[in-house]
GUTI-309915 format. One record per atom (N, C-alpha, C): residue number from 1; atom name; residue in one letter; x, y, z; chain. Coordinates in steps of 0.001 Angstrom, whole numbers, plus 500000, padded with zeros to 6 digits. Example, Ala and Ser with C-alpha at 12.3 -4.5 7.8 and 13.67 -1.06 7.14 Angstrom:
+-----+----+---+--------+--------+--------+---+
|   k |  a | r |     px |     py |     pz | c |
+-----+----+---+--------+--------+--------+---+
|   1 |  N | a | 513190 | 494310 | 507800 | A |
|   1 | CA | a | 512300 | 495500 | 507800 | A |
|   1 |  C | a | 513200 | 496700 | 507800 | A |
|   2 |  N | s | 512850 | 497750 | 507080 | A |
|   2 | CA | s | 513670 | 498940 | 507140 | A |
|   2 |  C | s | 512900 | 500030 | 507870 | A |
+-----+----+---+--------+--------+--------+---+
# end
This chain:
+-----+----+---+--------+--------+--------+---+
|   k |  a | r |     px |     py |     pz | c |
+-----+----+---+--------+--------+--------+---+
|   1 |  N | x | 500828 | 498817 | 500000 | A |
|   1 | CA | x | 500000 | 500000 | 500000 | A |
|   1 |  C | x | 500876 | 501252 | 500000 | A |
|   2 |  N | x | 501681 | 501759 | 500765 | A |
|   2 | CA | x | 502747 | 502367 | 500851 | A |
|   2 |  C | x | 503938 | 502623 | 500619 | A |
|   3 |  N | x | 504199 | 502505 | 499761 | A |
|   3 | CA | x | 505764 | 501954 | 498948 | A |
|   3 |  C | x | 506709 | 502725 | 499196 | A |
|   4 |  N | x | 506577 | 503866 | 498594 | A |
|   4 | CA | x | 507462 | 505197 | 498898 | A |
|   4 |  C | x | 507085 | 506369 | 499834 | A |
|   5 |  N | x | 507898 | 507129 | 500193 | A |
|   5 | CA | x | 507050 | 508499 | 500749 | A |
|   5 |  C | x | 506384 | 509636 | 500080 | A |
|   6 |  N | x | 506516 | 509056 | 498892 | A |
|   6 | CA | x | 505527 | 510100 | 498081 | A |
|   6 |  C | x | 503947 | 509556 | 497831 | A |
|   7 |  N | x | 503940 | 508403 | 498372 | A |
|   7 | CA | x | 502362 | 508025 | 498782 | A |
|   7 |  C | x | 501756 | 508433 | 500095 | A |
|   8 |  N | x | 502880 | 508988 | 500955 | A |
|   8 | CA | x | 502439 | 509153 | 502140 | A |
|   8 |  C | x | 502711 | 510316 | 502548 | A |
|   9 |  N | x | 503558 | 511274 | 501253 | A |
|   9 | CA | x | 503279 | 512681 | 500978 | A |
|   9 |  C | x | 501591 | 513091 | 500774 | A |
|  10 |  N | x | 501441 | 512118 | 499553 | A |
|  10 | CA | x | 499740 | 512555 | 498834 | A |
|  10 |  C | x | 498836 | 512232 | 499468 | A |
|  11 |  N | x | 498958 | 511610 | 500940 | A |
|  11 | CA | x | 497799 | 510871 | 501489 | A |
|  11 |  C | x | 497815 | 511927 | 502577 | A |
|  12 |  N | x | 498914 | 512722 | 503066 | A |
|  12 | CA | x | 498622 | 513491 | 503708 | A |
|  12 |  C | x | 498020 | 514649 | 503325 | A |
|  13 |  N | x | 498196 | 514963 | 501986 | A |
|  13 | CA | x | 497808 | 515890 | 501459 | A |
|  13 |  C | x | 496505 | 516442 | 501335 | A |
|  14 |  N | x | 496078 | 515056 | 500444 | A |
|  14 | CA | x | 494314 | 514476 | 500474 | A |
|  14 |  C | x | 493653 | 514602 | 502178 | A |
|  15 |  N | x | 494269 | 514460 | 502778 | A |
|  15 | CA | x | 493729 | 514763 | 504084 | A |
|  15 |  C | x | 493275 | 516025 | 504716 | A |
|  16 |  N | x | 494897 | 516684 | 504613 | A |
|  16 | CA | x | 494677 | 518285 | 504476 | A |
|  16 |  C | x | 493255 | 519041 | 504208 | A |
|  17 |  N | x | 493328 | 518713 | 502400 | A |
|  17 | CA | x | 492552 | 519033 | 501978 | A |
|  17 |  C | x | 491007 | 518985 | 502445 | A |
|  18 |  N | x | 490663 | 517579 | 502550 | A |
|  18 | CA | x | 489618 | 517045 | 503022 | A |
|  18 |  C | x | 488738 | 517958 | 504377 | A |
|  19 |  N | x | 490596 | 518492 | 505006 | A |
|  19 | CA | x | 489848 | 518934 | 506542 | A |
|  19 |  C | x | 489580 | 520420 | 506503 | A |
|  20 |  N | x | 490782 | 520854 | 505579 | A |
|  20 | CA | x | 490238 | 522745 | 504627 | A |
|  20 |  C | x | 488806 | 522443 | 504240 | A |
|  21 |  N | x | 488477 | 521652 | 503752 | A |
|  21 | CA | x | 487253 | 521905 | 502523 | A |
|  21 |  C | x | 486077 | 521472 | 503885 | A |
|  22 |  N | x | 486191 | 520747 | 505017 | A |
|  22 | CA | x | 485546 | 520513 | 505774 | A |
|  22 |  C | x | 485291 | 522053 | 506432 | A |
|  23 |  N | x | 486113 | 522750 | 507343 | A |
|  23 | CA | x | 486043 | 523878 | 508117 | A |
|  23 |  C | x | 485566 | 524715 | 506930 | A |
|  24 |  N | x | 486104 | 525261 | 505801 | A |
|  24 | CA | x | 485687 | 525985 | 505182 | A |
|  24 |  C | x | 483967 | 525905 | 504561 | A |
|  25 |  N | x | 483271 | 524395 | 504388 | A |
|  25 | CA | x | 482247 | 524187 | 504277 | A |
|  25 |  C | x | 481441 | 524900 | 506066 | A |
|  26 |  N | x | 481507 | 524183 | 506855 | A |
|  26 | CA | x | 481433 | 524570 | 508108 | A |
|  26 |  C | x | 481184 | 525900 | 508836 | A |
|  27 |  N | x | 482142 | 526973 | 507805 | A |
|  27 | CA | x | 482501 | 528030 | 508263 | A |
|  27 |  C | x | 481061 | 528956 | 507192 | A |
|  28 |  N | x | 480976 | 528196 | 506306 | A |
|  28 | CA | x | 479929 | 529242 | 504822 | A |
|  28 |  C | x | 478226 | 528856 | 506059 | A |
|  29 |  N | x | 478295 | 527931 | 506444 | A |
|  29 | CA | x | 477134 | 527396 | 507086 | A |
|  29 |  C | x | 477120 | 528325 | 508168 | A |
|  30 |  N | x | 477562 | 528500 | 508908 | A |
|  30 | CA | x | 477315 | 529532 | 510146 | A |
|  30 |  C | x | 477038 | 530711 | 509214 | A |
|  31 |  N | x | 477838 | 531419 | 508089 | A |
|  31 | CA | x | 478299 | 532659 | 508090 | A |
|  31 |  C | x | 476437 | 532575 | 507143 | A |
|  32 |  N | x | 476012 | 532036 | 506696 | A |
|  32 | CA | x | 474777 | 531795 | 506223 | A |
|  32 |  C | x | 473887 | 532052 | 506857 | A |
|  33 |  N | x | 473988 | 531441 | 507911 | A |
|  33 | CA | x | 472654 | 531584 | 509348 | A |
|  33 |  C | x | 472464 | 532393 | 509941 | A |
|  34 |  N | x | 474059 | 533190 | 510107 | A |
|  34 | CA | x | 474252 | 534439 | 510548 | A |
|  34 |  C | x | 473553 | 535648 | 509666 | A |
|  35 |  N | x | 473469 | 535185 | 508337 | A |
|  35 | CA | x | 472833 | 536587 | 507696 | A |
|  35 |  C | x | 471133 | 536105 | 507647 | A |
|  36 |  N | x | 470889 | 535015 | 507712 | A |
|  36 | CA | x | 469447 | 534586 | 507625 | A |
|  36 |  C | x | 468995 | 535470 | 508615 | A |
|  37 |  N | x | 469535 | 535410 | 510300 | A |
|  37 | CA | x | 469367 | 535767 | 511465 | A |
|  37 |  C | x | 468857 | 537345 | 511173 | A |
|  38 |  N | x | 470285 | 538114 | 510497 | A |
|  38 | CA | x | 470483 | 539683 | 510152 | A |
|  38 |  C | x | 468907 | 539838 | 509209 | A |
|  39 |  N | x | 469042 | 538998 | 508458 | A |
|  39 | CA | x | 467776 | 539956 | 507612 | A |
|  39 |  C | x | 466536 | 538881 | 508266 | A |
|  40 |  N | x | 466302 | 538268 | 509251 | A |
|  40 | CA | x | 464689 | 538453 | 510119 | A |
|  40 |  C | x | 465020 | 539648 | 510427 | A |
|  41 |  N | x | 465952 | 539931 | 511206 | A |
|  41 | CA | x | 466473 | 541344 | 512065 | A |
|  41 |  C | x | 465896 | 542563 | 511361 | A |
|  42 |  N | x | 466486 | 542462 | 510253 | A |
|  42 | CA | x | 465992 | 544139 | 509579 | A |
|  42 |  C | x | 464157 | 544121 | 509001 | A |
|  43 |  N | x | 463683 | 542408 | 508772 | A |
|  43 | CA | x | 462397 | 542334 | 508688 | A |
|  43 |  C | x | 461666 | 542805 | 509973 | A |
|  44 |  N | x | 461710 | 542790 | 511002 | A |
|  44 | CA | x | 461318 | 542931 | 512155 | A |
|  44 |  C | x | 461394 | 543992 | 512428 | A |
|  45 |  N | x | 462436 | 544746 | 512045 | A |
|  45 | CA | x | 463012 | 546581 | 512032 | A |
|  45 |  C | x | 461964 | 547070 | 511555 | A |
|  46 |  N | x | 461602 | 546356 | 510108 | A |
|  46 | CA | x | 460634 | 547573 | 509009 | A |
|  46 |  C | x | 459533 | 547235 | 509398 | A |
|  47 |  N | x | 459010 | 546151 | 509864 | A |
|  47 | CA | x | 457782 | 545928 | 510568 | A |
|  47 |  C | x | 457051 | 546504 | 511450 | A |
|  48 |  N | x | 458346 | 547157 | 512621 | A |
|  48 | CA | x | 457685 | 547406 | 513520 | A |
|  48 |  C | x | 458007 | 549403 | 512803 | A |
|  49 |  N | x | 458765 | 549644 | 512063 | A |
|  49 | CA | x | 458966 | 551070 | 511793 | A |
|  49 |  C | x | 457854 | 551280 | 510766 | A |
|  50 |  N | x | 456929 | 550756 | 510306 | A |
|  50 | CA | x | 455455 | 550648 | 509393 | A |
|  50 |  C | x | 454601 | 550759 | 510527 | A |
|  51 |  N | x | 454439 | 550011 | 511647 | A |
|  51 | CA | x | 453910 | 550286 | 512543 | A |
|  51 |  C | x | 454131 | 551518 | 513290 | A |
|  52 |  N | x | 455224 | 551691 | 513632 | A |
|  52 | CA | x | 455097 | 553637 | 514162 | A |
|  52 |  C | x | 454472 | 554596 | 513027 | A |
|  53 |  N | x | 455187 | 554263 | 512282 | A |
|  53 | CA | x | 454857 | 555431 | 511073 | A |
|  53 |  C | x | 453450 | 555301 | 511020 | A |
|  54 |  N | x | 452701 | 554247 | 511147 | A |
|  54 | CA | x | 451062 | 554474 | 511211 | A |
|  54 |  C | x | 450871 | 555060 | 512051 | A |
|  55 |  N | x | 451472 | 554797 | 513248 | A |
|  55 | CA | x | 451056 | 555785 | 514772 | A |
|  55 |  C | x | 451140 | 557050 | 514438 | A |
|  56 |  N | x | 452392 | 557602 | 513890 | A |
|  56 | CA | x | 452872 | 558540 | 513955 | A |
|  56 |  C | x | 451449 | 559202 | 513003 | A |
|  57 |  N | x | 451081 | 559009 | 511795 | A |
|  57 | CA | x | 450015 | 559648 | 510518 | A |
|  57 |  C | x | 448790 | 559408 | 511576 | A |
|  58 |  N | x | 448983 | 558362 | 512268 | A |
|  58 | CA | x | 446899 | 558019 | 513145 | A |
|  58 |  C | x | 447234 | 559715 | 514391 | A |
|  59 |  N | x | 448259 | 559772 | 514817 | A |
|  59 | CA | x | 448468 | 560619 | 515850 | A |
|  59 |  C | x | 448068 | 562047 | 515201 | A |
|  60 |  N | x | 448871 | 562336 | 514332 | A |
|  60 | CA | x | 449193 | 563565 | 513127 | A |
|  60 |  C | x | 447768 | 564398 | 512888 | A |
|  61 |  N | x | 447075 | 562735 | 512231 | A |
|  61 | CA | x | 445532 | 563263 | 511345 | A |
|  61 |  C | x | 444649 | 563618 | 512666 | A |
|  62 |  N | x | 444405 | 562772 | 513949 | A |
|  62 | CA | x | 443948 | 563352 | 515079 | A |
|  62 |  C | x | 443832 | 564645 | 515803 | A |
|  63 |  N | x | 445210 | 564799 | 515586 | A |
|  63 | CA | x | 445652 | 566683 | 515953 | A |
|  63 |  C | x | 445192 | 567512 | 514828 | A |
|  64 |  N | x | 445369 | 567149 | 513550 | A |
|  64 | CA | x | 444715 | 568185 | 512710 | A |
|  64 |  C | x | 443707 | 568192 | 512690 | A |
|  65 |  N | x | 442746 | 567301 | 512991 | A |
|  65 | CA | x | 441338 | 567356 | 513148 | A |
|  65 |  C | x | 441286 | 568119 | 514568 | A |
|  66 |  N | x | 441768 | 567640 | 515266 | A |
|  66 | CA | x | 441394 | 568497 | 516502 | A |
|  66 |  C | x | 441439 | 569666 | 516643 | A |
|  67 |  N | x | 442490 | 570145 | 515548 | A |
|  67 | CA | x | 442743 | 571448 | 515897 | A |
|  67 |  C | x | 441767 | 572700 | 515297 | A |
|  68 |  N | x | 441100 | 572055 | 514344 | A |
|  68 | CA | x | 439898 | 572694 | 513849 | A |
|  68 |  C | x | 439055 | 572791 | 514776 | A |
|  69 |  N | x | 438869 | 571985 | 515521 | A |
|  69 | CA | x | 437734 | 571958 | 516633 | A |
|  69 |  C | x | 438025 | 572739 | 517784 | A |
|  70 |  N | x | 439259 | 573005 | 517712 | A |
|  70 | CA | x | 439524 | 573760 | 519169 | A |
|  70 |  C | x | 439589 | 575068 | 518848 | A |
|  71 |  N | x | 439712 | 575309 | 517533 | A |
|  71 | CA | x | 439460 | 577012 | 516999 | A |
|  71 |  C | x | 437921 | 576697 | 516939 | A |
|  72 |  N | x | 437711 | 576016 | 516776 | A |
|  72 | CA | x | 435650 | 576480 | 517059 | A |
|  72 |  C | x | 435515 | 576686 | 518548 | A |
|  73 |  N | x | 435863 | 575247 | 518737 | A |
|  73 | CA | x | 435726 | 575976 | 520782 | A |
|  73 |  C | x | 435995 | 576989 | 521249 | A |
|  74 |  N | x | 437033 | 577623 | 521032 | A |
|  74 | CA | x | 437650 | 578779 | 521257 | A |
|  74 |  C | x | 436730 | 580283 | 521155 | A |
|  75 |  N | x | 436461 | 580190 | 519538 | A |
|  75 | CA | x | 435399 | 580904 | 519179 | A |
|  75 |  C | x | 434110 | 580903 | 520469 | A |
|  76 |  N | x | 433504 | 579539 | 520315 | A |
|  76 | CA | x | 432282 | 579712 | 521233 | A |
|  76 |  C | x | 432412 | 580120 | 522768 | A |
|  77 |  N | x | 433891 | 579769 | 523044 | A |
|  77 | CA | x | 433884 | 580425 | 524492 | A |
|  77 |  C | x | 434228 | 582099 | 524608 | A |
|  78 |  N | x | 434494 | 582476 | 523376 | A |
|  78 | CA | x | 435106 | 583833 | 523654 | A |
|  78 |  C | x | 433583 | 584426 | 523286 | A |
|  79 |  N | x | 432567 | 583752 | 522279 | A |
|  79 | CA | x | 430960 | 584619 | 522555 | A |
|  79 |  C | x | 430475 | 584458 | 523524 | A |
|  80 |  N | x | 430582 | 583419 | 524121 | A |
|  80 | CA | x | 430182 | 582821 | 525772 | A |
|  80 |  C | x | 430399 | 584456 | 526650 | A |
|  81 |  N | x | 431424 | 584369 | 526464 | A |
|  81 | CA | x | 432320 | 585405 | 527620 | A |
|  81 |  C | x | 431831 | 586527 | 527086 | A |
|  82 |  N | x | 431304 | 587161 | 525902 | A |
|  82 | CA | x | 430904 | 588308 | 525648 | A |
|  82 |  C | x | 429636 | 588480 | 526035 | A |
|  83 |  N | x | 428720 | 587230 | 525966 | A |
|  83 | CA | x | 427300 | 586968 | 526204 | A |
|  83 |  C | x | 427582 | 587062 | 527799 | A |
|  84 |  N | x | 428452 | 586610 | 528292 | A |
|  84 | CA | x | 428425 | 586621 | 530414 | A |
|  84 |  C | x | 428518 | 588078 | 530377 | A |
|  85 |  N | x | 429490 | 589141 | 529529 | A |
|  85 | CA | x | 429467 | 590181 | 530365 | A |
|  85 |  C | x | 428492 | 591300 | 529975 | A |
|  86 |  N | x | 427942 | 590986 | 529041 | A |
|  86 | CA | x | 426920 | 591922 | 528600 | A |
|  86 |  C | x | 425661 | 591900 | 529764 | A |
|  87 |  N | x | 425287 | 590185 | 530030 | A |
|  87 | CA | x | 424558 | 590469 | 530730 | A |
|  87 |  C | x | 425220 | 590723 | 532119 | A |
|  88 |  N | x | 426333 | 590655 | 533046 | A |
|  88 | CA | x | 426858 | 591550 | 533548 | A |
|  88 |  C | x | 426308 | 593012 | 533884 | A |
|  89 |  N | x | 426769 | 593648 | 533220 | A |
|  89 | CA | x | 427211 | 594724 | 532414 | A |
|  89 |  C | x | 425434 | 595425 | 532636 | A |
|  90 |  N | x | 424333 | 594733 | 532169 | A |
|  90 | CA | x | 422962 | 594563 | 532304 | A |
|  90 |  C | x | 422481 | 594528 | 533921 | A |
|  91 |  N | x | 423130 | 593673 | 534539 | A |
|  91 | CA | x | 422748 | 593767 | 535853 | A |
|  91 |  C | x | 423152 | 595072 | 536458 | A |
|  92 |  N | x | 424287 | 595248 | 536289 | A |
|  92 | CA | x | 425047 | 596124 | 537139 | A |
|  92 |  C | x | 424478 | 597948 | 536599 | A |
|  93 |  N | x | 423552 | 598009 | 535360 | A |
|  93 | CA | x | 423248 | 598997 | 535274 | A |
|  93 |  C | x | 421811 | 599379 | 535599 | A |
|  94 |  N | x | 421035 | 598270 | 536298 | A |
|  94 | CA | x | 420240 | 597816 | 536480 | A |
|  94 |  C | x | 420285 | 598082 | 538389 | A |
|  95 |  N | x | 421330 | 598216 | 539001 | A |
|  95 | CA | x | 421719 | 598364 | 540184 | A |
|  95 |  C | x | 421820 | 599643 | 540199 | A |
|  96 |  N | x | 422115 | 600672 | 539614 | A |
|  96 | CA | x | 422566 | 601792 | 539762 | A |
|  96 |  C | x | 421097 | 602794 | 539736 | A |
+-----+----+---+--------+--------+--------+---+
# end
């Protein structure tokens, strides 16, 4: 089986090889899983950043609606307050 040392040069060789091409297979497999891992990661990122950004437009459109309404309120309390002091204003000349 072994005759010379150049069979037992090439058998070491073939071995070598065998155990490179092993780790290096080994090594593509992690470095694989590792990016599978990374992009759930950035799926999960944009998922939940679609989800704020709705918050953020549901929050947004709320306030602009509101804010129309609070210039009406505003309005009706400042006739309110003109309507309190007139009649005020009615009593107190009404006292005199």
């Amino acid at each position: 089986m072994l005759e010379t040392s150049n069979d037992i040069l090439n058998i070491t060789i073939a071995i070598c090889i065998a155990s490179i091409s092993f780790f290096i297979c080994w090594g593509l497999y992690y470095f694989n899983m590792s990016l599978k891992q990374v992009f759930k990661m950035i799926d999960e990122l944009r998922y939940r950043m679609n989800k704020i950004d709705e918050l953020v437009r549901l929050i947004q459109t709320k306030i602009e609606s509101s804010t129309s309404y609070l210039f009406l309120i505003g309005e009706g309390v400042k006739r309110m307050t003109d309507i309190i002091k007139k009649y005020t204003e009615k009593k107190e000349k009404k006292k005199k």
